[in-house]
N, CA and C atoms of all chains as a GROMACS GRO file, in nm:
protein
  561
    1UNK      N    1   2.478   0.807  -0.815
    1UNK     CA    2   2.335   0.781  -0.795
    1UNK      C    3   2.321   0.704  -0.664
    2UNK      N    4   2.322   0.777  -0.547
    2UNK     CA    5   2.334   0.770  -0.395
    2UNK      C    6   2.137   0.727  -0.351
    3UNK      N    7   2.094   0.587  -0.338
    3UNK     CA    8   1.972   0.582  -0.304
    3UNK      C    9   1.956   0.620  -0.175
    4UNK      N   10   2.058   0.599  -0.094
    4UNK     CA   11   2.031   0.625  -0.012
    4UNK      C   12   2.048   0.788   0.049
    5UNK      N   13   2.122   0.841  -0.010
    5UNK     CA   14   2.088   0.993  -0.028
    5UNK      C   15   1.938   1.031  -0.105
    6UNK      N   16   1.894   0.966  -0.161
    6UNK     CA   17   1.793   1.006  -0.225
    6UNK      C   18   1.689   0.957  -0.148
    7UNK      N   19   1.667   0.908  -0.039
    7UNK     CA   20   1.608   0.816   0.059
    7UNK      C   21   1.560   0.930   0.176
    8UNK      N   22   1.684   0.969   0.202
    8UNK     CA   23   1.748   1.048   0.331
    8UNK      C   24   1.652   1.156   0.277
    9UNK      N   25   1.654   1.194   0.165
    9UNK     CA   26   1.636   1.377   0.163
    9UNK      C   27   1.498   1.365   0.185
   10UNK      N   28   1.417   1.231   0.101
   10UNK     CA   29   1.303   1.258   0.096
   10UNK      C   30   1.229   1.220   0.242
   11UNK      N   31   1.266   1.135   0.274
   11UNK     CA   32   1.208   1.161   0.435
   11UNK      C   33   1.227   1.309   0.530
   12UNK      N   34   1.337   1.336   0.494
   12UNK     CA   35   1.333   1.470   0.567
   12UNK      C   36   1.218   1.562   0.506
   13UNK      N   37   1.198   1.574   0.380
   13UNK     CA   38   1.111   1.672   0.289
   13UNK      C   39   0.937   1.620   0.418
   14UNK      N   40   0.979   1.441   0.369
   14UNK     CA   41   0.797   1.405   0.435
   14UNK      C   42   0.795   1.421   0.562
   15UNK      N   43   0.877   1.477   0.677
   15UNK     CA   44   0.909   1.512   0.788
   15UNK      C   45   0.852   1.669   0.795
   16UNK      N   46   0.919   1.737   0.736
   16UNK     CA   47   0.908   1.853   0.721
   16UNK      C   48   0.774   1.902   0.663
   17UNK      N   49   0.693   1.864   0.563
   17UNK     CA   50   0.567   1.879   0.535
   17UNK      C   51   0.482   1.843   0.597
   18UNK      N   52   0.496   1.738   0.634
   18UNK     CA   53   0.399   1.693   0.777
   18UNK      C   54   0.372   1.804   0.898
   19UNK      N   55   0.527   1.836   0.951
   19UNK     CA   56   0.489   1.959   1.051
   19UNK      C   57   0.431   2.084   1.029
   20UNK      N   58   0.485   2.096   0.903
   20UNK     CA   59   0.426   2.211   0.811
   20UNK      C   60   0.292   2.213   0.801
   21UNK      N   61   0.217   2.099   0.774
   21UNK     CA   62   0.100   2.093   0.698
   21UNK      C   63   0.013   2.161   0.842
   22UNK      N   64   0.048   2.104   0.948
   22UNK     CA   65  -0.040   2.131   1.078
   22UNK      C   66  -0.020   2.219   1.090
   23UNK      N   67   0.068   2.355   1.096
   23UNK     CA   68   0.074   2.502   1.141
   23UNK      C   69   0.027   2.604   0.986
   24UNK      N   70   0.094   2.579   0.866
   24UNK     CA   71   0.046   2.618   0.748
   24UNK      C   72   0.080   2.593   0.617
   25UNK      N   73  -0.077   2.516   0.555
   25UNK     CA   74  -0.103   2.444   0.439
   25UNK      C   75  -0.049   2.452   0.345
   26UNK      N   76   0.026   2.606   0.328
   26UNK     CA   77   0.071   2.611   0.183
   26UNK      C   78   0.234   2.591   0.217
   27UNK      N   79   0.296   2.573   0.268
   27UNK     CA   80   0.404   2.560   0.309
   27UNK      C   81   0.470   2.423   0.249
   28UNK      N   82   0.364   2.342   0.312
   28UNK     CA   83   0.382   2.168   0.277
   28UNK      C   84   0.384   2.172   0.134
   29UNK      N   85   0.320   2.218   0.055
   29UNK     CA   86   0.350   2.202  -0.100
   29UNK      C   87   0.493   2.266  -0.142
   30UNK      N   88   0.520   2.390  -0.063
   30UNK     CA   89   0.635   2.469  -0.089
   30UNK      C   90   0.778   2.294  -0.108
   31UNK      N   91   0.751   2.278   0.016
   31UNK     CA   92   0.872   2.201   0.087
   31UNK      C   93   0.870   2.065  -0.025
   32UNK      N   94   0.722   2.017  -0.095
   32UNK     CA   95   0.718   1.874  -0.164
   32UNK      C   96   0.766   1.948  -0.292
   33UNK      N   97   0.734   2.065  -0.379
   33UNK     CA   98   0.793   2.128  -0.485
   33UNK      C   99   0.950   2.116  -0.467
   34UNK      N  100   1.009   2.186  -0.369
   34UNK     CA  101   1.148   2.192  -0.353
   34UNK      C  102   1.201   2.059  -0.329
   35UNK      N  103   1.163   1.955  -0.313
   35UNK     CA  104   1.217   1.822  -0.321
   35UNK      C  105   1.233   1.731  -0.412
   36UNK      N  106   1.173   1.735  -0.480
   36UNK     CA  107   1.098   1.714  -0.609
   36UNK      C  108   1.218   1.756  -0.745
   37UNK      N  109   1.223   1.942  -0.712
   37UNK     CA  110   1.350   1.938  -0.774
   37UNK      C  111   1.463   1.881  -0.767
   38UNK      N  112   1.518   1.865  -0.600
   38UNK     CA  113   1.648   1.845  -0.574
   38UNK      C  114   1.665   1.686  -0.622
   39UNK      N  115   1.537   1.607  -0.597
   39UNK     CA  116   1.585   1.493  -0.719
   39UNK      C  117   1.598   1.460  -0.835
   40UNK      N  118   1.501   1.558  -0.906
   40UNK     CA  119   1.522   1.535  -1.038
   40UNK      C  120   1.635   1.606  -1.085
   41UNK      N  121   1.705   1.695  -1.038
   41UNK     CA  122   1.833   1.754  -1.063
   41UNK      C  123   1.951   1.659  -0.995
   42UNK      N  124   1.931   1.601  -0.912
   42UNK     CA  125   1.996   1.526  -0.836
   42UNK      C  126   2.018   1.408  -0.989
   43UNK      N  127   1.920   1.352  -1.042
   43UNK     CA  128   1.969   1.233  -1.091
   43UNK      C  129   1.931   1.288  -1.246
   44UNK      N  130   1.946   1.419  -1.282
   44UNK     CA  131   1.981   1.506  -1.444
   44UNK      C  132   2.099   1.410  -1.556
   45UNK      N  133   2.213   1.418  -1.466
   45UNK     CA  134   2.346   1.392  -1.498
   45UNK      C  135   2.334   1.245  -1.519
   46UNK      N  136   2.241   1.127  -1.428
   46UNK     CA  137   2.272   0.984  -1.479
   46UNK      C  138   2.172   0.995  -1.602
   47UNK      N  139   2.069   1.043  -1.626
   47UNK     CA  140   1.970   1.021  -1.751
   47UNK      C  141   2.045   1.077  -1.860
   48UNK      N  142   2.149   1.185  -1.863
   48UNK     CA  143   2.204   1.232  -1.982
   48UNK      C  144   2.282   1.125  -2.015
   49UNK      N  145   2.367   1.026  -1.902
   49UNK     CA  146   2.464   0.945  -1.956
   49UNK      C  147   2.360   0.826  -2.017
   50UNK      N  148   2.238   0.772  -1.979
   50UNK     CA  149   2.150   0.669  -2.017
   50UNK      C  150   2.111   0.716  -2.168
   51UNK      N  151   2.135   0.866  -2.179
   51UNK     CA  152   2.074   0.863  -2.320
   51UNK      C  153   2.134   0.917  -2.419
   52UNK      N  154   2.312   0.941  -2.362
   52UNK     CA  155   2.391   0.927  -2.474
   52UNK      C  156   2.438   0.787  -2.522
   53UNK      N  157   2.434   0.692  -2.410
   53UNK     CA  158   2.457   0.586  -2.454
   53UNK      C  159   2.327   0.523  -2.542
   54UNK      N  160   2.235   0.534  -2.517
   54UNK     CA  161   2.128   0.482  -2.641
   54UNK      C  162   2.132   0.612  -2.753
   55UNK      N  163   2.200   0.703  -2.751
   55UNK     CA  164   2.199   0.786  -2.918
   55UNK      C  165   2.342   0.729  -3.015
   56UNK      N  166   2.420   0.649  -2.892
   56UNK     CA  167   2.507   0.620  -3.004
   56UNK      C  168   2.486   0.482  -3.023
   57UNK      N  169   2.409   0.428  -2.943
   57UNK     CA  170   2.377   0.261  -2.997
   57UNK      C  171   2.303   0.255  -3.129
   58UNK      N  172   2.212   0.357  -3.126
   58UNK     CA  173   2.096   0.362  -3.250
   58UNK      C  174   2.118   0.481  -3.298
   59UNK      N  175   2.119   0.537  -3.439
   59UNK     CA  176   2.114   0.666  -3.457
   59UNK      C  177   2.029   0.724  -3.484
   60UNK      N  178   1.913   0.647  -3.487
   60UNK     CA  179   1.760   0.672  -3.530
   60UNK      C  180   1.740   0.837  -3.524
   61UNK      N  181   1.592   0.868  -3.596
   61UNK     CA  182   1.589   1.033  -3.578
   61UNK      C  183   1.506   1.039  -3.457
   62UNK      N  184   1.421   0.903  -3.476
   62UNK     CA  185   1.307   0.905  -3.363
   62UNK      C  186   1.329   0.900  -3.232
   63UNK      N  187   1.520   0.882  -3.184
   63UNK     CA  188   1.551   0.860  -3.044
   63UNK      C  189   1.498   1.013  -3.001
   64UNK      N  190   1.548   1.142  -3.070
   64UNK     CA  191   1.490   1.273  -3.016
   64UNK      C  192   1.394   1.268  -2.966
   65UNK      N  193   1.288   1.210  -3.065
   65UNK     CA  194   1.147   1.204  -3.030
   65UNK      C  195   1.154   1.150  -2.888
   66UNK      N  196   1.167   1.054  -2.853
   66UNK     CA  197   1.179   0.980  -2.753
   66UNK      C  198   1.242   1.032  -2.651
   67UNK      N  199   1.327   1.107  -2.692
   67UNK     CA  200   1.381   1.202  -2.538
   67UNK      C  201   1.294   1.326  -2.548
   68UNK      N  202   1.212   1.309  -2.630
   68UNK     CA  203   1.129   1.470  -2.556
   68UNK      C  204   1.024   1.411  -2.481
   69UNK      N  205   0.940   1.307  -2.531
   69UNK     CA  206   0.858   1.202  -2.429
   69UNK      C  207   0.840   1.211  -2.308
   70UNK      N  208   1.006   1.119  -2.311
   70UNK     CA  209   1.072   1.117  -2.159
   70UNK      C  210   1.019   1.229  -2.098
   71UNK      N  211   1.105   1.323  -2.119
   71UNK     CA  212   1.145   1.476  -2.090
   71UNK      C  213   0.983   1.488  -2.014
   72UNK      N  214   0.873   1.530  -2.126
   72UNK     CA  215   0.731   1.536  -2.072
   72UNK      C  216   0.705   1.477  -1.962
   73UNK      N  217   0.704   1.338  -1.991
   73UNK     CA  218   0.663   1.236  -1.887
   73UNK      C  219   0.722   1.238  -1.764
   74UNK      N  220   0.841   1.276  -1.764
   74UNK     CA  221   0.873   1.310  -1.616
   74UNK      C  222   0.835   1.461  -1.572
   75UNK      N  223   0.834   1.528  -1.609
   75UNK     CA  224   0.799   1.650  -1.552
   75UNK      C  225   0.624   1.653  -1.548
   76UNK      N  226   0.560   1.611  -1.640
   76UNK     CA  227   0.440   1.601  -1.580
   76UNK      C  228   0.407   1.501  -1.507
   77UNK      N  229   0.482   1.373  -1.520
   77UNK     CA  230   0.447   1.309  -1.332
   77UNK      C  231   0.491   1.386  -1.183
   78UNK      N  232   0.587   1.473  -1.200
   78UNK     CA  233   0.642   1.547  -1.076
   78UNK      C  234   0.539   1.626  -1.079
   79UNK      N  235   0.453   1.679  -1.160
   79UNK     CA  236   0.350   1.791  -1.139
   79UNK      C  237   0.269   1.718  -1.101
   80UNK      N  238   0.202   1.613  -1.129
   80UNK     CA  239   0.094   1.560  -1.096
   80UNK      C  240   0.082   1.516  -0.991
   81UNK      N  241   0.194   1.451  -0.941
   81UNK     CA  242   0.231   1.381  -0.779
   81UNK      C  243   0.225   1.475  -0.722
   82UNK      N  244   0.239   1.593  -0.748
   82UNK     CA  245   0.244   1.710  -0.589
   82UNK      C  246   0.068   1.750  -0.601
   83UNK      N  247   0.055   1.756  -0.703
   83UNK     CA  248  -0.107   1.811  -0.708
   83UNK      C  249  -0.205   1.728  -0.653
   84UNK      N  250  -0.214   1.590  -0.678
   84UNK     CA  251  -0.226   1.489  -0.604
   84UNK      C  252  -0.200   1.491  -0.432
   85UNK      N  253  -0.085   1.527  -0.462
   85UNK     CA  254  -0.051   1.471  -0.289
   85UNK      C  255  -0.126   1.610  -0.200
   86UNK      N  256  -0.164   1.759  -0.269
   86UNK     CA  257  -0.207   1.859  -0.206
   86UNK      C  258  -0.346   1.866  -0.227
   87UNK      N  259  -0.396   1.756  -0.241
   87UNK     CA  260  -0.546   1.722  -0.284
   87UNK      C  261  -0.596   1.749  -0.367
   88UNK      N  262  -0.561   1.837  -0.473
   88UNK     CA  263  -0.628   1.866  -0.576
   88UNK      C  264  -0.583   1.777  -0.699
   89UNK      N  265  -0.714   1.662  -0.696
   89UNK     CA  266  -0.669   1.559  -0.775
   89UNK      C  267  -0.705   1.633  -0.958
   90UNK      N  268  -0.841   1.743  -0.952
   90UNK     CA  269  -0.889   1.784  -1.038
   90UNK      C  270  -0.783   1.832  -1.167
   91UNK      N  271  -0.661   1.891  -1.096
   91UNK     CA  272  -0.587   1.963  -1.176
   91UNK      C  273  -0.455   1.841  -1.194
   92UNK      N  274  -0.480   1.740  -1.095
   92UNK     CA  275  -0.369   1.644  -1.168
   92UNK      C  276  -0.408   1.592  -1.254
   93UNK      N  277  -0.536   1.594  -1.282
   93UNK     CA  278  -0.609   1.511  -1.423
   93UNK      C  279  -0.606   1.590  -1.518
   94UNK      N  280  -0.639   1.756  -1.520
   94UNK     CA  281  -0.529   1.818  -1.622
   94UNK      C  282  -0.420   1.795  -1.698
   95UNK      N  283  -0.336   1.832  -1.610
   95UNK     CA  284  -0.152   1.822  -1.668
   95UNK      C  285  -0.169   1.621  -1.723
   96UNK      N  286  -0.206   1.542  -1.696
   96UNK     CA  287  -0.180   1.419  -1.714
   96UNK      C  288  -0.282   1.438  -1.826
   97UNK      N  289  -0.397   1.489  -1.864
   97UNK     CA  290  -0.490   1.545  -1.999
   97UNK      C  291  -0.374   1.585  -2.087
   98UNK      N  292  -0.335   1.700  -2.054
   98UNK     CA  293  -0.261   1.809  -2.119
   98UNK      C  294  -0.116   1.732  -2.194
   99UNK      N  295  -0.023   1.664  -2.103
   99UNK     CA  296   0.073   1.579  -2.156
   99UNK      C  297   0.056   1.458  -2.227
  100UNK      N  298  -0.069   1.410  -2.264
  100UNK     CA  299  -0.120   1.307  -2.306
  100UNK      C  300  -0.125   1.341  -2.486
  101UNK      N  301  -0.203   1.482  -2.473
  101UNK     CA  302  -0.227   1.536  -2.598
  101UNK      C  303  -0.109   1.578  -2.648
  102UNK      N  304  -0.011   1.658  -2.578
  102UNK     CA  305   0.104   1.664  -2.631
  102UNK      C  306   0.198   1.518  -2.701
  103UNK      N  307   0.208   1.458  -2.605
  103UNK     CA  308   0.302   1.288  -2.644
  103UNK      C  309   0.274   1.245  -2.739
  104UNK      N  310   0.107   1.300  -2.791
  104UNK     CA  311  -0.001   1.235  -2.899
  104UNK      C  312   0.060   1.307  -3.029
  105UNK      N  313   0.049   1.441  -3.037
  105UNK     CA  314   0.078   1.524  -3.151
  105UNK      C  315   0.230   1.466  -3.141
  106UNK      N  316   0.345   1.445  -3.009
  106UNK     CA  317   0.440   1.399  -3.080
  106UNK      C  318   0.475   1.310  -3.150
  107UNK      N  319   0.366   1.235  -3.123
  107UNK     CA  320   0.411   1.078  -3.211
  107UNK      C  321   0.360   1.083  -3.287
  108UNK      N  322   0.329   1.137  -3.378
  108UNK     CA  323   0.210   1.184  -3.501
  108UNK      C  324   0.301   1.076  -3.590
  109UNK      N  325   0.431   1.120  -3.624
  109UNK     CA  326   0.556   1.119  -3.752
  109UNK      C  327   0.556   0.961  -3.722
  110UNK      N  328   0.596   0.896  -3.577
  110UNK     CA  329   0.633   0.768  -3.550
  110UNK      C  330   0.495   0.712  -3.601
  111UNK      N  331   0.362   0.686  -3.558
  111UNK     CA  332   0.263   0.626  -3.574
  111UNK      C  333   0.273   0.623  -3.740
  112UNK      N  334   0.282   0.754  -3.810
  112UNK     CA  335   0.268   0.731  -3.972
  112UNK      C  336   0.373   0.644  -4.016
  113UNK      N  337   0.464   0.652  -4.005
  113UNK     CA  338   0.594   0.579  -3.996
  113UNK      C  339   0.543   0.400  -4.032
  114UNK      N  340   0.507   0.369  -3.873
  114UNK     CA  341   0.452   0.232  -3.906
  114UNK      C  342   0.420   0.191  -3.998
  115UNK      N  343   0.277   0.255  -3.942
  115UNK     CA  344   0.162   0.268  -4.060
  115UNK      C  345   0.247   0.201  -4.226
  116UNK      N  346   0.326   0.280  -4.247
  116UNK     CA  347   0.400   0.306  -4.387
  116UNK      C  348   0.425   0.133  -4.405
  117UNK      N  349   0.533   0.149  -4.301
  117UNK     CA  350   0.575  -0.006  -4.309
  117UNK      C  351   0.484  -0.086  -4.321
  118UNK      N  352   0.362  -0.066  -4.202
  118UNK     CA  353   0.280  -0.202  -4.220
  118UNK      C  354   0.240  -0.245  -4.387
  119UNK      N  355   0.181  -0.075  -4.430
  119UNK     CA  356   0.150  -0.128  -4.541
  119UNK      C  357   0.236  -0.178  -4.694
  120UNK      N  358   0.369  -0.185  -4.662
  120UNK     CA  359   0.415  -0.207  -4.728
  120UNK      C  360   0.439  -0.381  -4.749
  121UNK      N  361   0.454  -0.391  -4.584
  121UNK     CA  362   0.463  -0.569  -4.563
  121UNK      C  363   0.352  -0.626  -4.651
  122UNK      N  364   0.248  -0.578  -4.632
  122UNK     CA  365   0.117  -0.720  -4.639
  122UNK      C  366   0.101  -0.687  -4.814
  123UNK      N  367   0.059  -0.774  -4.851
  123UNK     CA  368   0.078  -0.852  -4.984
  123UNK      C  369   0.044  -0.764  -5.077
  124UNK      N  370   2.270   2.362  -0.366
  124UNK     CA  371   2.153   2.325  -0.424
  124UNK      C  372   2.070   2.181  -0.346
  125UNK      N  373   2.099   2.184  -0.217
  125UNK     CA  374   2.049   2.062  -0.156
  125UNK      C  375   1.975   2.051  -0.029
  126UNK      N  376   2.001   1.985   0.092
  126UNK     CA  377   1.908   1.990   0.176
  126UNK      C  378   1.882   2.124   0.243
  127UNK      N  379   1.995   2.244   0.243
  127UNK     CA  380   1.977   2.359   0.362
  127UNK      C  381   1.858   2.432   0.260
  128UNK      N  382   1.828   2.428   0.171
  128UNK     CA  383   1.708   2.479   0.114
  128UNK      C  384   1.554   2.433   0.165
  129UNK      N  385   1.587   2.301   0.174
  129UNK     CA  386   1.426   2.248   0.208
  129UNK      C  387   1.443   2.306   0.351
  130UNK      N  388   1.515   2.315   0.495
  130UNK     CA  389   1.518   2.349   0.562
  130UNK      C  390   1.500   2.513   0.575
  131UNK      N  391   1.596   2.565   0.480
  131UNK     CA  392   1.537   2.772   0.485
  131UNK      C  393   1.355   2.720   0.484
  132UNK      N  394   1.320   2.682   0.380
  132UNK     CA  395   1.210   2.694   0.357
  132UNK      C  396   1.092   2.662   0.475
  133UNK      N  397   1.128   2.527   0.562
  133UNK     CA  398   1.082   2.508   0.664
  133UNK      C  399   1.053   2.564   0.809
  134UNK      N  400   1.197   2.624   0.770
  134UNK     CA  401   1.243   2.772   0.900
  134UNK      C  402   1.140   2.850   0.841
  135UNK      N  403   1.102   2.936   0.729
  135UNK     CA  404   1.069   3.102   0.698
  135UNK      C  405   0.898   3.003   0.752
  136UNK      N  406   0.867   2.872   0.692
  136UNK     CA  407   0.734   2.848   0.709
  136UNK      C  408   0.690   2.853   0.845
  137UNK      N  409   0.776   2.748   0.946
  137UNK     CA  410   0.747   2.776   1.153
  137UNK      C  411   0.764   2.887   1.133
  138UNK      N  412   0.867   2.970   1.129
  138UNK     CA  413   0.890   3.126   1.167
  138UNK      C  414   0.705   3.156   1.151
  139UNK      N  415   0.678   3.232   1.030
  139UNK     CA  416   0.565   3.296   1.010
  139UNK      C  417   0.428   3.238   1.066
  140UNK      N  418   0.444   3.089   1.121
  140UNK     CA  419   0.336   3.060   1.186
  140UNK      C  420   0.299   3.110   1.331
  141UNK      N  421   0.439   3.106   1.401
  141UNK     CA  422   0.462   3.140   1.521
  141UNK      C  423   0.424   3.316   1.513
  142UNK      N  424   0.465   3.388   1.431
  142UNK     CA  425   0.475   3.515   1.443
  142UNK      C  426   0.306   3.563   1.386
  143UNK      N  427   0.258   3.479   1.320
  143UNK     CA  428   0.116   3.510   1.312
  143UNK      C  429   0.026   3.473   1.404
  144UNK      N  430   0.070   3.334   1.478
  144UNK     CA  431   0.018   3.326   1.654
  144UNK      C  432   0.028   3.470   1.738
  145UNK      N  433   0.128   3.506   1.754
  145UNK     CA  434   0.176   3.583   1.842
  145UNK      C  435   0.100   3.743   1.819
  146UNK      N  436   0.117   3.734   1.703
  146UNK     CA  437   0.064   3.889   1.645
  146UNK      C  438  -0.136   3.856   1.687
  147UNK      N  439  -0.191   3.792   1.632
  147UNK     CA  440  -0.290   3.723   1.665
  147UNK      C  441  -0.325   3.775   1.793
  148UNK      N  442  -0.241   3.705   1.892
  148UNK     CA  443  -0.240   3.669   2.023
  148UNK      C  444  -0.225   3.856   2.064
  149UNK      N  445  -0.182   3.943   2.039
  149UNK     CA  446  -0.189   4.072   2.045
  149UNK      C  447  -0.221   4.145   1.970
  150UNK      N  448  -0.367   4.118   1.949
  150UNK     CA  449  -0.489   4.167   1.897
  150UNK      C  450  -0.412   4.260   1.761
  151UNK      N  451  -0.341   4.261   1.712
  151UNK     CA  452  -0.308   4.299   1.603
  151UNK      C  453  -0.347   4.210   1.440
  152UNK      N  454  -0.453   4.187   1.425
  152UNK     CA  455  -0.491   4.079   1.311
  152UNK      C  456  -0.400   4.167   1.148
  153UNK      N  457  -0.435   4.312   1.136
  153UNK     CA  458  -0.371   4.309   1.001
  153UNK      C  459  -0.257   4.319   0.967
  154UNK      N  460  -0.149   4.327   1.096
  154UNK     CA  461   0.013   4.303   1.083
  154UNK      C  462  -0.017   4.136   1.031
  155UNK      N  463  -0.061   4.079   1.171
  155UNK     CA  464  -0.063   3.898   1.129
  155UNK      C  465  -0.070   3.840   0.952
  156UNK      N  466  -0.146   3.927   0.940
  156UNK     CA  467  -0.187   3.913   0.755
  156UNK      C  468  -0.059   3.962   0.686
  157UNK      N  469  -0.006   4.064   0.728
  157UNK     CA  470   0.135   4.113   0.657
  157UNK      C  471   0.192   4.046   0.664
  158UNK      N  472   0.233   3.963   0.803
  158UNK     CA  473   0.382   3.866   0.810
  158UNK      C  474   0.331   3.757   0.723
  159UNK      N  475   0.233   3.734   0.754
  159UNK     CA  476   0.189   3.545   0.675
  159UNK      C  477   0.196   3.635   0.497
  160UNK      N  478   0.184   3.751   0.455
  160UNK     CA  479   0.194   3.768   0.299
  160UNK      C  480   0.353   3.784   0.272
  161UNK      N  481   0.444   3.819   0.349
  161UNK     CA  482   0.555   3.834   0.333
  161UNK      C  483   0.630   3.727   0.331
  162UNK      N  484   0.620   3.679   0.420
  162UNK     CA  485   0.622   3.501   0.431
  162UNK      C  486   0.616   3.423   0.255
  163UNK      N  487   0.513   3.414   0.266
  163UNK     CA  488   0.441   3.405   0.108
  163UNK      C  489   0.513   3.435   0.027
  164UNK      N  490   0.550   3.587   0.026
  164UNK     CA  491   0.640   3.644  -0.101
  164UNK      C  492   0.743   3.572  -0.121
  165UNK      N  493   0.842   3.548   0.023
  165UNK     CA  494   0.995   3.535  -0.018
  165UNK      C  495   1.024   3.400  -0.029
  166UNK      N  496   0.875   3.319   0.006
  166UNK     CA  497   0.896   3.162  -0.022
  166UNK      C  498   0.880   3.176  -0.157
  167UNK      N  499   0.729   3.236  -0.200
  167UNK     CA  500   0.777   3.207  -0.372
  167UNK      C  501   0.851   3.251  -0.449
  168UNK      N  502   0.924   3.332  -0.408
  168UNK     CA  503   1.062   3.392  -0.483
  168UNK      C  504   1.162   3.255  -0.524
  169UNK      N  505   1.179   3.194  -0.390
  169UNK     CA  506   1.296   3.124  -0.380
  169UNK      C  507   1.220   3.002  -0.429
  170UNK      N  508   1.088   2.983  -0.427
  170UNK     CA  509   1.033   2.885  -0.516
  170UNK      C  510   1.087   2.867  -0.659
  171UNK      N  511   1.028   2.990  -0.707
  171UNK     CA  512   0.984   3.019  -0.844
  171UNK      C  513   1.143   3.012  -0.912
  172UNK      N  514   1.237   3.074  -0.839
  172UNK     CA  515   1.397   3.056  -0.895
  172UNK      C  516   1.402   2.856  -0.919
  173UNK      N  517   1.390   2.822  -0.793
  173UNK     CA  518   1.455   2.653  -0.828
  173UNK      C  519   1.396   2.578  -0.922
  174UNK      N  520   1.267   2.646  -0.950
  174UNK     CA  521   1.176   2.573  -1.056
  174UNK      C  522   1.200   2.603  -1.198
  175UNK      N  523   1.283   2.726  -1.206
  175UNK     CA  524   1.268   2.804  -1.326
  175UNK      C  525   1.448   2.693  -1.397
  176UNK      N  526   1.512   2.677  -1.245
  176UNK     CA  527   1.644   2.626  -1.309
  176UNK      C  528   1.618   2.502  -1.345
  177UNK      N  529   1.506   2.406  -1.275
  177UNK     CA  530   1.451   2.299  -1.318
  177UNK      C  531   1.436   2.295  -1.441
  178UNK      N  532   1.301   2.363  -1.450
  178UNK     CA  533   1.235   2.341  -1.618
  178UNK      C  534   1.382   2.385  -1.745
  179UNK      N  535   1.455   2.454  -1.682
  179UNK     CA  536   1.598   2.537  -1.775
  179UNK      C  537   1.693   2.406  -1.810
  180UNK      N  538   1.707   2.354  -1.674
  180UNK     CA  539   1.794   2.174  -1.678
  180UNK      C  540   1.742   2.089  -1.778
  181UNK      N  541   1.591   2.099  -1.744
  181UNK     CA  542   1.519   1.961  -1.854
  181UNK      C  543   1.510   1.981  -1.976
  182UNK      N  544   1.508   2.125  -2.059
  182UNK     CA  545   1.496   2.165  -2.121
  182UNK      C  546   1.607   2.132  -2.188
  183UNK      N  547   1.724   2.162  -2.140
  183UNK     CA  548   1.877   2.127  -2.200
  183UNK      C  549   1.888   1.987  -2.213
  184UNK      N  550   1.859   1.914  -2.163
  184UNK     CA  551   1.894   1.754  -2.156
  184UNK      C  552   1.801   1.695  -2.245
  185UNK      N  553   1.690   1.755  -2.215
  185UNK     CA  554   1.567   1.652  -2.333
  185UNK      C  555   1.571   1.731  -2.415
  186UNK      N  556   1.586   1.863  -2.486
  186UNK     CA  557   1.629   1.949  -2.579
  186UNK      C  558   1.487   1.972  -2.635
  187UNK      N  559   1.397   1.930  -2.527
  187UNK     CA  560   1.249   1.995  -2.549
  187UNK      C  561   1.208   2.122  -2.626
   0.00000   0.00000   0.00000
């Protein structure tokens, strides 16, 4: 997990979209998409080791849950940041709509869960 | 899988700007439209592949 490789690429990407953007518009999104991947593939391999080590600390059922979350939450912030950054804030308020409702239906089981407990605590 | 990609991509993008100047520039407007759609095509080809191995990666790891 090289920051400073991860530093390097992305200035070149904001280098490269920049020149892009002035000769042609759709290009610059091309170049922020393709960067976008190469980090989140770039740093795939440290999040698998971050979250085998929390599946064997806890064996909970709900850690799954929690790695699909994740999972969402990063891929719809990488969508949203490029949609954003290509001005169309309209459709980043979408996908950040859209993953909201999803995270929601996922936590359906966890929220009842509580719930259960709470009511079991109080008198 | 690393930087010479963002660079193809940057090359095919100057390339087709220059060559739609030029075509432009010799009164040829509906070639100009061909190169800038071809352009287009083979970027989102090579788009649509790195994205597809993306969403395929996350998919495996978060077991989404």
């Amino acid at each position: 997990m090289d920051i400073f490789k991860i530093i390097g690429i992305c200035f070149l990407a904001l280098v490269l979209s920049i020149i892009l953007k002035e000769y042609k518009k759709e290009y610059s999104v091309y170049v922020l998409v393709v960067c976008g991947i190469i980090i989140i593939l770039y740093s795939i391999d440290t999040i698998k080791e971050i979250f085998s080590f929390v599946k064997n600390v806890s064996n909970n059922n709900f850690i799954n849950l929690l790695l699909k979350i994740t999972g969402i939450s990063i891929l719809s912030e990488y969508a949203m940041s490029i949609c954003k950054d290509s001005g169309e804030t309209s459709i980043a308020s979408k996908i950040d709509f859209g993953s909201k409702i999803i995270i929601i239906s996922l936590s359906i089981p966890i929220i009842s869960n509580t719930l259960e407990i709470l009511v079991k605590l109080l008198p | 899988m690393n930087i010479d990609l963002l660079l193809k991509i940057a090359g095919i993008g100057i390339l087709i700007a220059v060559l739609h100047q030029v075509l432009t520039k010799a009164g040829r407007e509906d070639q100009a439209m061909m190169i800038t759609l071809a352009g287009m095509v083979i970027v989102m080809t090579v788009v649509v592949k790195e994205i597809s191995s993306l969403f395929e990666t996350v998919r495996t790891v978060f077991n989404l």
